[in-house]
PQR file with spaces between the fields and no chain letter, atoms N, CA, C, O and H, PARSE charges and radii, in Angstrom:
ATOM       1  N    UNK     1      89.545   76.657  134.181 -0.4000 1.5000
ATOM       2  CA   UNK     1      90.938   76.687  134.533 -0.0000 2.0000
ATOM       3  C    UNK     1      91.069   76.138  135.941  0.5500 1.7000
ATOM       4  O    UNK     1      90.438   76.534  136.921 -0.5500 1.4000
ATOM       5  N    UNK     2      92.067   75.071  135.902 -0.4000 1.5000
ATOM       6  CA   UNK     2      92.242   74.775  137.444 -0.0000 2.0000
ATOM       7  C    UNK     2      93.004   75.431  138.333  0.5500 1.7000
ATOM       8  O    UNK     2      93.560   76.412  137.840 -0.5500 1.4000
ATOM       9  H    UNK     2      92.579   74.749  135.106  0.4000 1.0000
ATOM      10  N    UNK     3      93.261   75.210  139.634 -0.4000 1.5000
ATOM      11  CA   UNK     3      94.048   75.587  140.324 -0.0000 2.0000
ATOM      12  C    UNK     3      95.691   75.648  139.494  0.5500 1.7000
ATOM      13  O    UNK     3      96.287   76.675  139.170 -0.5500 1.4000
ATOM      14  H    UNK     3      92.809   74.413  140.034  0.4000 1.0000
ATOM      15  N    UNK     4      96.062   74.494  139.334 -0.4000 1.5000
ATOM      16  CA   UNK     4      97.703   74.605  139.037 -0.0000 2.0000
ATOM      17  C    UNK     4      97.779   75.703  137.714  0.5500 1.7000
ATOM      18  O    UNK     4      98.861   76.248  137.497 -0.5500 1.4000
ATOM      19  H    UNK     4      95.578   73.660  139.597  0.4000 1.0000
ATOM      20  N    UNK     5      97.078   75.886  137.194 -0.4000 1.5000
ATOM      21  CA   UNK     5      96.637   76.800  135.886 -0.0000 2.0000
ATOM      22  C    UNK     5      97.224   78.312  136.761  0.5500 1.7000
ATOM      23  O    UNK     5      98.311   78.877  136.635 -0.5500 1.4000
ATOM      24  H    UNK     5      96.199   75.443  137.371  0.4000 1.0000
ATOM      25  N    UNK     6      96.612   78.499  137.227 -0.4000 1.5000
ATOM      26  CA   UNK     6      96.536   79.860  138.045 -0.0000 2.0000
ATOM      27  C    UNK     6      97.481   79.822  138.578  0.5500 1.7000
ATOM      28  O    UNK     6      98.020   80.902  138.335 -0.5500 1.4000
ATOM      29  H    UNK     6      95.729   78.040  137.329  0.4000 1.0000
ATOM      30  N    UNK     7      98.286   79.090  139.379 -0.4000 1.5000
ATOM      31  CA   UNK     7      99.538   78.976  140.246 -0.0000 2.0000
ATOM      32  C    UNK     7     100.419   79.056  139.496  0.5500 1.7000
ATOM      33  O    UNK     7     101.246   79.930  139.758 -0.5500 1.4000
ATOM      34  H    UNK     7      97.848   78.213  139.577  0.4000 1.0000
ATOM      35  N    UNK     8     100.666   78.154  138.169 -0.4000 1.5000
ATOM      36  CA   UNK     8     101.778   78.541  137.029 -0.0000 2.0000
ATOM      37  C    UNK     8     102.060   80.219  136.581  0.5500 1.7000
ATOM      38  O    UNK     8     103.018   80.965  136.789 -0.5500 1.4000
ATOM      39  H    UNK     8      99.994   77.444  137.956  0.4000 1.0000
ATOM      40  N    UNK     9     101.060   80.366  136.040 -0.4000 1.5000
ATOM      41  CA   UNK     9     101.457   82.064  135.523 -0.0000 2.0000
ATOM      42  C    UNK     9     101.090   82.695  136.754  0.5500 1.7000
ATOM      43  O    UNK     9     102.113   83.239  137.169 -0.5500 1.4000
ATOM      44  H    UNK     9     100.283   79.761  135.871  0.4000 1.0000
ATOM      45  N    UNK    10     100.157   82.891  137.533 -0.4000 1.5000
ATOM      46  CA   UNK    10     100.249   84.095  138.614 -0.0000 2.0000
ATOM      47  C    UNK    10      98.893   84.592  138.316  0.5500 1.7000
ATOM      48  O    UNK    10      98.148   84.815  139.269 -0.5500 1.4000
ATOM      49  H    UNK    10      99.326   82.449  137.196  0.4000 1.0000
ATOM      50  N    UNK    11      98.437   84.815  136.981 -0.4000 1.5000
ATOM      51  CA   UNK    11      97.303   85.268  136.815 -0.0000 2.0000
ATOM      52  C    UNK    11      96.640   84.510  136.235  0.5500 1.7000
ATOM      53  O    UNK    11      97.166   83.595  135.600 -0.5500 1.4000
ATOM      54  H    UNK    11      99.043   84.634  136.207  0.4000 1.0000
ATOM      55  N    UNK    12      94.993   84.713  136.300 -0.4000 1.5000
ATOM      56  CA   UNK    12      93.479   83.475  136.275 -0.0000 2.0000
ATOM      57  C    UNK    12      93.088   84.318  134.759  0.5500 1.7000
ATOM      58  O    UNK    12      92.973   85.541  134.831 -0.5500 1.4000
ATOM      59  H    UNK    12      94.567   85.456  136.816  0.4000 1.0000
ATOM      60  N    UNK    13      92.896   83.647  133.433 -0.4000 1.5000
ATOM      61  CA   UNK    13      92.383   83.975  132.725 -0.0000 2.0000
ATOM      62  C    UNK    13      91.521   85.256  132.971  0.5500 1.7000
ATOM      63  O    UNK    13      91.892   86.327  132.490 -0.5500 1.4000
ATOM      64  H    UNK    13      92.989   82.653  133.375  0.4000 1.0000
ATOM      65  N    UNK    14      90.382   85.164  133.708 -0.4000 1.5000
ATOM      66  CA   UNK    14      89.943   86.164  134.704 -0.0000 2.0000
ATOM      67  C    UNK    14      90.410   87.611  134.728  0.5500 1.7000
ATOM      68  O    UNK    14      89.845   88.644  134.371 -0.5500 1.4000
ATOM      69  H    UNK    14      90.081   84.294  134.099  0.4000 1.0000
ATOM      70  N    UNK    15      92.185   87.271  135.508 -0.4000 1.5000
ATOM      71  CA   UNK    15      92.575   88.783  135.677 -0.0000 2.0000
ATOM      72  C    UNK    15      92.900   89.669  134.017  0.5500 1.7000
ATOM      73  O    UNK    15      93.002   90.880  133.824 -0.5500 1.4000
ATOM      74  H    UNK    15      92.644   86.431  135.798  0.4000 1.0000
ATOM      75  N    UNK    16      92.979   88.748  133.217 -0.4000 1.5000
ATOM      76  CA   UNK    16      93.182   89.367  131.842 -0.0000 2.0000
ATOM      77  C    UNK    16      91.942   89.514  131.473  0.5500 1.7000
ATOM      78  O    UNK    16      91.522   90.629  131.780 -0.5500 1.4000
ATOM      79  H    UNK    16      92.896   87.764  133.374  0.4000 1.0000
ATOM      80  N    UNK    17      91.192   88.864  130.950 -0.4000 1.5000
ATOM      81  CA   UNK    17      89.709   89.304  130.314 -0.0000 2.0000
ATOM      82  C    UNK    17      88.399   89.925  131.216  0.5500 1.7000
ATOM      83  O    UNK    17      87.927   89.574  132.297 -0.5500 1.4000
ATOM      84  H    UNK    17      91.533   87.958  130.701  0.4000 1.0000
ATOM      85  N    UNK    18      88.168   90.621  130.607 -0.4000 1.5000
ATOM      86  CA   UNK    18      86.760   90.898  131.242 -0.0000 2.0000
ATOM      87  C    UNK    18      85.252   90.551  130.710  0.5500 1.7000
ATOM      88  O    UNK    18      85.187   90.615  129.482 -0.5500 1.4000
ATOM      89  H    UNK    18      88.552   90.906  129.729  0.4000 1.0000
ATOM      90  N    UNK    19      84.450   90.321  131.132 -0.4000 1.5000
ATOM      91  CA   UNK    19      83.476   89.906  130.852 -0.0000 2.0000
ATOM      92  C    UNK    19      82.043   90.895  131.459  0.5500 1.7000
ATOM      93  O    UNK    19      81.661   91.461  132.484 -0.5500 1.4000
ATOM      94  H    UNK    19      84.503   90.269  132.129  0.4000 1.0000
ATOM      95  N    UNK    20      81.661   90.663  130.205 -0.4000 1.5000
ATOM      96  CA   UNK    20      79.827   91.072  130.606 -0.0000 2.0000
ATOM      97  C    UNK    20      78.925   90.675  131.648  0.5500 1.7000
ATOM      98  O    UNK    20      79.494   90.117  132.587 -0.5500 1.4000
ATOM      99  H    UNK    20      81.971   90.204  129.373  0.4000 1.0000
ATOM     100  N    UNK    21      77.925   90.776  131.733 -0.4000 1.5000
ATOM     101  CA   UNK    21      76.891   90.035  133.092 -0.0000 2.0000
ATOM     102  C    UNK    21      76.755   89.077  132.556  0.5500 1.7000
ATOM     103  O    UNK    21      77.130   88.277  133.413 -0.5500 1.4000
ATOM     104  H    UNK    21      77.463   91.229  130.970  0.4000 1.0000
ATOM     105  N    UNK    22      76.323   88.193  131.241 -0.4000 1.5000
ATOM     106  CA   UNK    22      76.068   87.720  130.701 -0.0000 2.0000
ATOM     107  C    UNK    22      77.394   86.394  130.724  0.5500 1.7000
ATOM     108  O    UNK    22      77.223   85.199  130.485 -0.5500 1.4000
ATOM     109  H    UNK    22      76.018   88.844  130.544  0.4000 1.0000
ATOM     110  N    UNK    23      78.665   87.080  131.083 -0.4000 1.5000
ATOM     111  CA   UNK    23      79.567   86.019  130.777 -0.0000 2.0000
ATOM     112  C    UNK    23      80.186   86.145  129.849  0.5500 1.7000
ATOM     113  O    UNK    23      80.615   85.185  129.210 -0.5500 1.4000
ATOM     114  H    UNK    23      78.804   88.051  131.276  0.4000 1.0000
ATOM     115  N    UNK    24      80.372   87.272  129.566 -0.4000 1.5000
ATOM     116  CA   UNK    24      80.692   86.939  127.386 -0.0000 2.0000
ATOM     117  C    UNK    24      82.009   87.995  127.665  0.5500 1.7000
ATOM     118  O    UNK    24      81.803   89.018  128.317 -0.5500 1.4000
ATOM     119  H    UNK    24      80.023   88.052  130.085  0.4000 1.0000
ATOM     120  N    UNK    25      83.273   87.711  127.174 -0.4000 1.5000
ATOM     121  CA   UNK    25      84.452   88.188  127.312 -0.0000 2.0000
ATOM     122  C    UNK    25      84.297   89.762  126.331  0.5500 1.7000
ATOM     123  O    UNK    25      84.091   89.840  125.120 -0.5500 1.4000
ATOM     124  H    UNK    25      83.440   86.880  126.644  0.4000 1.0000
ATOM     125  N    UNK    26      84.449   90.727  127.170 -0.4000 1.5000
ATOM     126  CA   UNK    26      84.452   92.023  126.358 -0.0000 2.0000
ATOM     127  C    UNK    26      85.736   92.953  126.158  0.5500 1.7000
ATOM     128  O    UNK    26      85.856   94.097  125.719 -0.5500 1.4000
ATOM     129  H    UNK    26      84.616   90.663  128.153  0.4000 1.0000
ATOM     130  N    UNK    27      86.592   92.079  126.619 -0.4000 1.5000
ATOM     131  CA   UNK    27      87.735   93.224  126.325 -0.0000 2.0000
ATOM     132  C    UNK    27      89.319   92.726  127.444  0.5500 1.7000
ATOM     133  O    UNK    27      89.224   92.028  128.454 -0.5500 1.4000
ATOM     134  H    UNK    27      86.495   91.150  126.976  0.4000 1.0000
ATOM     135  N    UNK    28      90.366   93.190  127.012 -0.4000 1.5000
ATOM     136  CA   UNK    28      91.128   92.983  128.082 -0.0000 2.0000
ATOM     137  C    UNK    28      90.579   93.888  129.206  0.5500 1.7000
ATOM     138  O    UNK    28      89.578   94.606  129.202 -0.5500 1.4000
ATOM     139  H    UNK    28      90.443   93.758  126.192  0.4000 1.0000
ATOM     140  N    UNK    29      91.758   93.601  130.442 -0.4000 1.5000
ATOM     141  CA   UNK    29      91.526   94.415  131.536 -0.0000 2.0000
ATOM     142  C    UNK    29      92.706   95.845  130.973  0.5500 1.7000
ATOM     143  O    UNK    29      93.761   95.769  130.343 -0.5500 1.4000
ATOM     144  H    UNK    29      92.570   93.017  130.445  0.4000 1.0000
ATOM     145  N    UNK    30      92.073   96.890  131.445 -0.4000 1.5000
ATOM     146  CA   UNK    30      92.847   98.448  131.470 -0.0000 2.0000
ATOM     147  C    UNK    30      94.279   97.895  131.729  0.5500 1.7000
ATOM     148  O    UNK    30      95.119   98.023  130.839 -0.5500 1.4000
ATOM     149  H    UNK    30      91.216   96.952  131.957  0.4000 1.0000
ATOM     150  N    UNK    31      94.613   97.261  132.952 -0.4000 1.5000
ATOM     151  CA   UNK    31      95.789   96.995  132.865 -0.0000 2.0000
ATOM     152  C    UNK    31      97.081   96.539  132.536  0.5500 1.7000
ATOM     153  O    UNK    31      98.194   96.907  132.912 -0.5500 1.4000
ATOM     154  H    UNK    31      93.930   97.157  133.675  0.4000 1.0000
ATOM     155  N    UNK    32      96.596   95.406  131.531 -0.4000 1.5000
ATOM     156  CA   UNK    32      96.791   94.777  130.418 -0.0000 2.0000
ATOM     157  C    UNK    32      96.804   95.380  129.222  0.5500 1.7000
ATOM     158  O    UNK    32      97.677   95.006  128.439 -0.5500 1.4000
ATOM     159  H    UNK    32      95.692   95.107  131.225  0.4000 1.0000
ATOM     160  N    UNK    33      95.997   96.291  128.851 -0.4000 1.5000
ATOM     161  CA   UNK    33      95.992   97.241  127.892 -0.0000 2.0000
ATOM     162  C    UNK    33      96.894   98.490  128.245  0.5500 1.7000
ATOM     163  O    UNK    33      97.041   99.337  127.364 -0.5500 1.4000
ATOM     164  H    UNK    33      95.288   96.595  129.487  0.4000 1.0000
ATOM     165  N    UNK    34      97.329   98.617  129.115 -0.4000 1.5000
ATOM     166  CA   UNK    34      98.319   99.650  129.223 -0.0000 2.0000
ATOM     167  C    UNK    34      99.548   98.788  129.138  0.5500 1.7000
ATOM     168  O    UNK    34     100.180   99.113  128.134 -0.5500 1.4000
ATOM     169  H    UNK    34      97.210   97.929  129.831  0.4000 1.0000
ATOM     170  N    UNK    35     100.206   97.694  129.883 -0.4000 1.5000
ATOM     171  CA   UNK    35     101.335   97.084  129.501 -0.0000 2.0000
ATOM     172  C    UNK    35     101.957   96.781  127.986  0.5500 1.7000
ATOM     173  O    UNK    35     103.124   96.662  127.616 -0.5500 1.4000
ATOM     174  H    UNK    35      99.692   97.429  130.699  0.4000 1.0000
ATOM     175  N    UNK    36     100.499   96.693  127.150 -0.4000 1.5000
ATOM     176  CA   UNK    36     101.155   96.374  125.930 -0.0000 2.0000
ATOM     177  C    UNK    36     101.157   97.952  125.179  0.5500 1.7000
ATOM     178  O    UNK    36     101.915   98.228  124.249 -0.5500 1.4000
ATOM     179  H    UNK    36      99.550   96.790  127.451  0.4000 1.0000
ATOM     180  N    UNK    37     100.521   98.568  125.557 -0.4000 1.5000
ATOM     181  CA   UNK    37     100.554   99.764  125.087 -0.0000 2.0000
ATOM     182  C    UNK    37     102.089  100.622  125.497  0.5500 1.7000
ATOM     183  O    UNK    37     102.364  101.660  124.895 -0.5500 1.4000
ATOM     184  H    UNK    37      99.906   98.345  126.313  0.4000 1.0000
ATOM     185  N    UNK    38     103.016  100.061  126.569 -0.4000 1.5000
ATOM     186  CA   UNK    38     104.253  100.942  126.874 -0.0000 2.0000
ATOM     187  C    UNK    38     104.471  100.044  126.293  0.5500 1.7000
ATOM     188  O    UNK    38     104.609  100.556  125.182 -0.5500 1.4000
ATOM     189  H    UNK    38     102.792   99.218  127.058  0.4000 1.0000
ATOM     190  N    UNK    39     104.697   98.537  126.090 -0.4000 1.5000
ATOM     191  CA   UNK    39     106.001   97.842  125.044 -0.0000 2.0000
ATOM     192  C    UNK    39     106.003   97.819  123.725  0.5500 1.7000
ATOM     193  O    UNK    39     106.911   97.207  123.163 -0.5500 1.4000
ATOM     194  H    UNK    39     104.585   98.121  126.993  0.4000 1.0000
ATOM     195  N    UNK    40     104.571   98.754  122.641 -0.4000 1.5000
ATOM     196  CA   UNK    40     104.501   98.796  121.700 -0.0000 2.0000
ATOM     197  C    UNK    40     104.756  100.341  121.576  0.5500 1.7000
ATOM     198  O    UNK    40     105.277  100.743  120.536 -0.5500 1.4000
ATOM     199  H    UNK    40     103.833   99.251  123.098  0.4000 1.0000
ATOM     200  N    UNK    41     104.517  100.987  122.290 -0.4000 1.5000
ATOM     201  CA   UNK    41     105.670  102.421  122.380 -0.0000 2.0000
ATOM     202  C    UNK    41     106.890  102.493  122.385  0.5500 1.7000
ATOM     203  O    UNK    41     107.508  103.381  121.797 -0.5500 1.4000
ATOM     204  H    UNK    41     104.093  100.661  123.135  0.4000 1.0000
ATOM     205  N    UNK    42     107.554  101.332  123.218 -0.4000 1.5000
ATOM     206  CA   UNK    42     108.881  101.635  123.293 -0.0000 2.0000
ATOM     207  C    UNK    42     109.447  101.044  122.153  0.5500 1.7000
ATOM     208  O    UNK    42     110.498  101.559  121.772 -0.5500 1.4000
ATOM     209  H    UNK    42     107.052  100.611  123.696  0.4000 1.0000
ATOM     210  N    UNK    43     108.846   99.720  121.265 -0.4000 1.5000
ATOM     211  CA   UNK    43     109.626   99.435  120.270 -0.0000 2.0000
ATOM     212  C    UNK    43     109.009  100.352  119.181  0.5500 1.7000
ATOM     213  O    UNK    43     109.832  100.022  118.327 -0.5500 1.4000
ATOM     214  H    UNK    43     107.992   99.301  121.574  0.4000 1.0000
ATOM     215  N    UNK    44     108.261  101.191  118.563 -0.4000 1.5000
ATOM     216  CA   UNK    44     107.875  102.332  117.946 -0.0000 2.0000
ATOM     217  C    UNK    44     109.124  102.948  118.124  0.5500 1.7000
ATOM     218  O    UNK    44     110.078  103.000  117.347 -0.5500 1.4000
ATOM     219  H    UNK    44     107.592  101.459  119.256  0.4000 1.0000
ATOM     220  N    UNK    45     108.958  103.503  119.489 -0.4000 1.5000
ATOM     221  CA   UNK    45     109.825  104.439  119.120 -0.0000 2.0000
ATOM     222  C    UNK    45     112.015  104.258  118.935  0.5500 1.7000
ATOM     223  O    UNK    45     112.992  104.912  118.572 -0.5500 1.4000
ATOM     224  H    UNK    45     108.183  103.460  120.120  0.4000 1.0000
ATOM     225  N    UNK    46     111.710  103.160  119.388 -0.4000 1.5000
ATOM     226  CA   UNK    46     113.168  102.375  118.470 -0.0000 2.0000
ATOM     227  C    UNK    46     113.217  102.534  117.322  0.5500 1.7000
ATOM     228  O    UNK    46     114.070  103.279  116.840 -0.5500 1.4000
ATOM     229  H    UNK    46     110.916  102.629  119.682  0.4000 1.0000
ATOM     230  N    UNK    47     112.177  101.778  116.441 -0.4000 1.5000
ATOM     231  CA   UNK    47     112.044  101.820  115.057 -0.0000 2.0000
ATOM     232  C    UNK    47     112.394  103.464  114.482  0.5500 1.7000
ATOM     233  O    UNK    47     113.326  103.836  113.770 -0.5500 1.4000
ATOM     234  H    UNK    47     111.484  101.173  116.833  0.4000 1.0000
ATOM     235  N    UNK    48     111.452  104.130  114.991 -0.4000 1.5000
ATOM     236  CA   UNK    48     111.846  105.313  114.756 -0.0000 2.0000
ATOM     237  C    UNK    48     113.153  106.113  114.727  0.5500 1.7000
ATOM     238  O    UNK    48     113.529  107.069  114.049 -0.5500 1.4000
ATOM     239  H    UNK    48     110.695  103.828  115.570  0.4000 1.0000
ATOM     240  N    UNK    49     113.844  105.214  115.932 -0.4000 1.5000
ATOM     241  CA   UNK    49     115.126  106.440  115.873 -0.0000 2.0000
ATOM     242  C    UNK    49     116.014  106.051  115.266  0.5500 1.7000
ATOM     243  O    UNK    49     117.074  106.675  115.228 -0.5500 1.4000
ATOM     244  H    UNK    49     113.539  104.437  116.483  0.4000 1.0000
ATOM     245  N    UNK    50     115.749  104.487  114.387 -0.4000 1.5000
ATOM     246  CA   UNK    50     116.747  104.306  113.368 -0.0000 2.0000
ATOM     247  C    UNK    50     116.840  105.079  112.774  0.5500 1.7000
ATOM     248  O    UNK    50     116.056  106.009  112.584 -0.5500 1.4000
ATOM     249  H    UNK    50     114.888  103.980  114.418  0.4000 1.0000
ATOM     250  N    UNK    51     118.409  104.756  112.084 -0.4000 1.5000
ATOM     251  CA   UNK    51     118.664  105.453  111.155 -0.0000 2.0000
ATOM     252  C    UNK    51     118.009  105.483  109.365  0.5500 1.7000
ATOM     253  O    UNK    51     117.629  104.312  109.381 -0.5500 1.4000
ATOM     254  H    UNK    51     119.046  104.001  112.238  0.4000 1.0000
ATOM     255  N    UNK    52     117.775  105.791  108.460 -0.4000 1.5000
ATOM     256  CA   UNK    52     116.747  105.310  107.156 -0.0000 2.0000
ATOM     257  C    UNK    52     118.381  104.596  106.413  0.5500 1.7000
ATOM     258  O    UNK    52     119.544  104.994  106.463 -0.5500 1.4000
ATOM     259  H    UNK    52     118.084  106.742  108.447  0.4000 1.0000
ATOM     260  N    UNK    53     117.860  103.648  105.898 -0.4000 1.5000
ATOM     261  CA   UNK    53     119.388  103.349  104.856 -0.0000 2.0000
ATOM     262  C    UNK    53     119.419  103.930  103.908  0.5500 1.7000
ATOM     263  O    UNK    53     118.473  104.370  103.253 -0.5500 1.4000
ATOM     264  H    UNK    53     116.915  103.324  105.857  0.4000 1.0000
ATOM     265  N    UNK    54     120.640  104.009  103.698 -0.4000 1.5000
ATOM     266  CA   UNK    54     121.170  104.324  102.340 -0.0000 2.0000
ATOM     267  C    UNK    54     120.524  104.195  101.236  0.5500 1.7000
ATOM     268  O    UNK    54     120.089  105.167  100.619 -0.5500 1.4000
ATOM     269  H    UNK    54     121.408  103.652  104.229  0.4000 1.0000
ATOM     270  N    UNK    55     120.370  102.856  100.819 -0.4000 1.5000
ATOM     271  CA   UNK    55     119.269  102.450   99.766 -0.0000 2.0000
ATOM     272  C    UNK    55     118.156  102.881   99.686  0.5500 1.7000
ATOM     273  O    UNK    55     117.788  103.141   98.540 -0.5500 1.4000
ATOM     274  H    UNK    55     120.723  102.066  101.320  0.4000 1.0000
ATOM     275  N    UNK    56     117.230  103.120  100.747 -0.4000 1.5000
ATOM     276  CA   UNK    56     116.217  104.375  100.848 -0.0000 2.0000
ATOM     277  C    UNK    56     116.329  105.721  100.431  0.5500 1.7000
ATOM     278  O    UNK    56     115.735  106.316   99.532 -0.5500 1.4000
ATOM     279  H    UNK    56     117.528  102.909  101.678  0.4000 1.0000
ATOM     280  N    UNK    57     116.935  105.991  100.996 -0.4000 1.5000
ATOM     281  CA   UNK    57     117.494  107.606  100.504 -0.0000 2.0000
ATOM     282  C    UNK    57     117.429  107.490   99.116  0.5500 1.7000
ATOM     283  O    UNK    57     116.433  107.853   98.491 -0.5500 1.4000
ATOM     284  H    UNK    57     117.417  105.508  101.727  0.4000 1.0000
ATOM     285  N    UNK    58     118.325  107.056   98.638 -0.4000 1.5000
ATOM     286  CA   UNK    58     118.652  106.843   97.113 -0.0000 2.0000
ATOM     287  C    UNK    58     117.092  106.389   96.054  0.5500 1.7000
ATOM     288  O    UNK    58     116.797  107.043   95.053 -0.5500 1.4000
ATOM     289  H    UNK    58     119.134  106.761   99.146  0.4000 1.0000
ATOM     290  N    UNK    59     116.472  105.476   96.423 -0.4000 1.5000
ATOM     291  CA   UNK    59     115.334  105.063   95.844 -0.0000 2.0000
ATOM     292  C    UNK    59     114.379  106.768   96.145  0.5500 1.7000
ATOM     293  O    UNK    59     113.555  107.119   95.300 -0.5500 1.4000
ATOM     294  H    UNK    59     116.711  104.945   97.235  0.4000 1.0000
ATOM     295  N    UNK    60     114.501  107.175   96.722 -0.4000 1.5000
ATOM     296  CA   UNK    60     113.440  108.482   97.416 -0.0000 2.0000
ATOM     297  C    UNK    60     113.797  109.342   96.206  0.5500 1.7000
ATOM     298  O    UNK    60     112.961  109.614   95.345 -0.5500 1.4000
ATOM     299  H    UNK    60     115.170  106.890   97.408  0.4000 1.0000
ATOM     300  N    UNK    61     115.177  109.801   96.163 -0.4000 1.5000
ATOM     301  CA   UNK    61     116.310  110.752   95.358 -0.0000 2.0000
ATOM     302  C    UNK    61     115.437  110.520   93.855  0.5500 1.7000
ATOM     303  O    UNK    61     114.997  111.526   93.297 -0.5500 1.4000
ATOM     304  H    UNK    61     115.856  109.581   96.863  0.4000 1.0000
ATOM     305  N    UNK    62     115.179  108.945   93.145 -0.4000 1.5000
ATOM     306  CA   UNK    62     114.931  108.448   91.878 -0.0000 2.0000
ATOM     307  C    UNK    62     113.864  108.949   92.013  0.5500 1.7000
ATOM     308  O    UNK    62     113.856  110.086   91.540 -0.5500 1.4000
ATOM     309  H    UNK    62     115.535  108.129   93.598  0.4000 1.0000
ATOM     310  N    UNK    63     112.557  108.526   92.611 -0.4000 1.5000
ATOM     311  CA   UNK    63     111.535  108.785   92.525 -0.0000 2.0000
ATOM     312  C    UNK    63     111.333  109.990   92.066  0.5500 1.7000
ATOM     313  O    UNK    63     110.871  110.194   90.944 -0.5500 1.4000
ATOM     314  H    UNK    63     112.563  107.603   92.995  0.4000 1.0000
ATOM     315  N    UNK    64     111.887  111.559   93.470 -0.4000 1.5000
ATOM     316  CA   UNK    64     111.675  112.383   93.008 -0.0000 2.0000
ATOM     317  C    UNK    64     112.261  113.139   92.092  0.5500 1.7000
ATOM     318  O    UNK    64     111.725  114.248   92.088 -0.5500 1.4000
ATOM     319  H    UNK    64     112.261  111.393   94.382  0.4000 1.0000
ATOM     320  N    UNK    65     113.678  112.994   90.803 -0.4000 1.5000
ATOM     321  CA   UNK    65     113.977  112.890   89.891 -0.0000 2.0000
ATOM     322  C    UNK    65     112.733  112.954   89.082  0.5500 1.7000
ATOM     323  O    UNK    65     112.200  114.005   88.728 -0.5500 1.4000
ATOM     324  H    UNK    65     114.113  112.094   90.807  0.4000 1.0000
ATOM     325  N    UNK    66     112.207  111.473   88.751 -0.4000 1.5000
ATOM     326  CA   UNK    66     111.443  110.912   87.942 -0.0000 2.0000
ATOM     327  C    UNK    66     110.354  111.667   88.143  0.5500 1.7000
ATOM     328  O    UNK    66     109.851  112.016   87.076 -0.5500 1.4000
ATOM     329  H    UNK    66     112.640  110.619   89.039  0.4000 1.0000
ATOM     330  N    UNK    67     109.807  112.048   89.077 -0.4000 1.5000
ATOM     331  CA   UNK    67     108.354  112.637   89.047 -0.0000 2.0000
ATOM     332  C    UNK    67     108.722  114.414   88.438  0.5500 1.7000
ATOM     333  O    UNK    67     108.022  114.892   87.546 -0.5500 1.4000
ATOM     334  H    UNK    67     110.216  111.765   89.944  0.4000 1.0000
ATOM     335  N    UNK    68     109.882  115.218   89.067 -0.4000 1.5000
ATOM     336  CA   UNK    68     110.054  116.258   88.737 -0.0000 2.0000
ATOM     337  C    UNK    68     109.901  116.371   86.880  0.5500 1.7000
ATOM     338  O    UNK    68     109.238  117.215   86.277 -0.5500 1.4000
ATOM     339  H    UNK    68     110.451  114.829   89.791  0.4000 1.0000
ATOM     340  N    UNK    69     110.649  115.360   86.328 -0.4000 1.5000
ATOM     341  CA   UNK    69     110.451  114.733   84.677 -0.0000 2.0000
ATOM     342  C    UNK    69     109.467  115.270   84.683  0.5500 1.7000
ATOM     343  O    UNK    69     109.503  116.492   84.539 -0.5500 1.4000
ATOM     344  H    UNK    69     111.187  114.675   86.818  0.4000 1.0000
ATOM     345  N    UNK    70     107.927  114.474   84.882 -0.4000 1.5000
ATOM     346  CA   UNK    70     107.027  114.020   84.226 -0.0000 2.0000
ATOM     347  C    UNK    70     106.278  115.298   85.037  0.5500 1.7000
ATOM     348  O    UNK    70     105.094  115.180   85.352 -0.5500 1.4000
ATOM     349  H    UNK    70     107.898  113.481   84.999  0.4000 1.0000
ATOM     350  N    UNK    71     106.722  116.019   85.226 -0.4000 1.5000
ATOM     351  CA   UNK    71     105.862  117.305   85.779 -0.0000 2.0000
ATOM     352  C    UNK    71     105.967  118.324   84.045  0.5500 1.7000
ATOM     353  O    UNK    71     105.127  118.774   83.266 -0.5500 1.4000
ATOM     354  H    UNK    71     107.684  116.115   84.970  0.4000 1.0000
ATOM     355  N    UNK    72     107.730  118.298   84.114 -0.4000 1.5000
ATOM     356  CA   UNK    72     108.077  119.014   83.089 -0.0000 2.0000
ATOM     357  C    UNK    72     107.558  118.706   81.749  0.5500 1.7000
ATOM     358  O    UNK    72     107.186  119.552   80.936 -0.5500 1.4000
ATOM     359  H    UNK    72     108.413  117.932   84.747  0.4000 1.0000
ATOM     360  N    UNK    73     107.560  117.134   81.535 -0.4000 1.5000
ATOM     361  CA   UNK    73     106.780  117.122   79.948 -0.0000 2.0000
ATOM     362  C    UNK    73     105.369  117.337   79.673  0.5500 1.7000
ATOM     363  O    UNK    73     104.954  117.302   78.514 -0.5500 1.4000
ATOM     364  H    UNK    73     107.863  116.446   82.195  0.4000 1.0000
């Protein structure tokens, strides 16, 4: 990576990966792994506080209908 590489984003391949003695890329950096870890929390927990649709509900309702059936015969 050259210089203008590094000057564009701010960070050197480097500050994201880490590497072995050897050279061999082993993992992001902790810090990097925590950033994506709060923006995959926060859209989790969006998802979550939707509301379920209608059409869900209703398909859920059939199912357990249908299974209560096939308990009884």
């Amino acid at each position: 990576m050259d210089q203008s590489d590094r000057e564009g984003s701010g960070r050197s391949q480097e500050d994201i990966m880490l590497a072995d003695s050897n050279g061999r890329e082993n993992g992001m950096h902790p810090l990097v792994q925590s950033q994506i870890g709060k923006h995959l929390r926060a859209v989790y927990d969006d998802v979550v506080n939707e509301p379920v649709p209608q059409r869900f509900l209703d398909l859920l309702e059939q199912l357990e209908e249908s299974t209560t059936k096939n308990r009884r015969s």
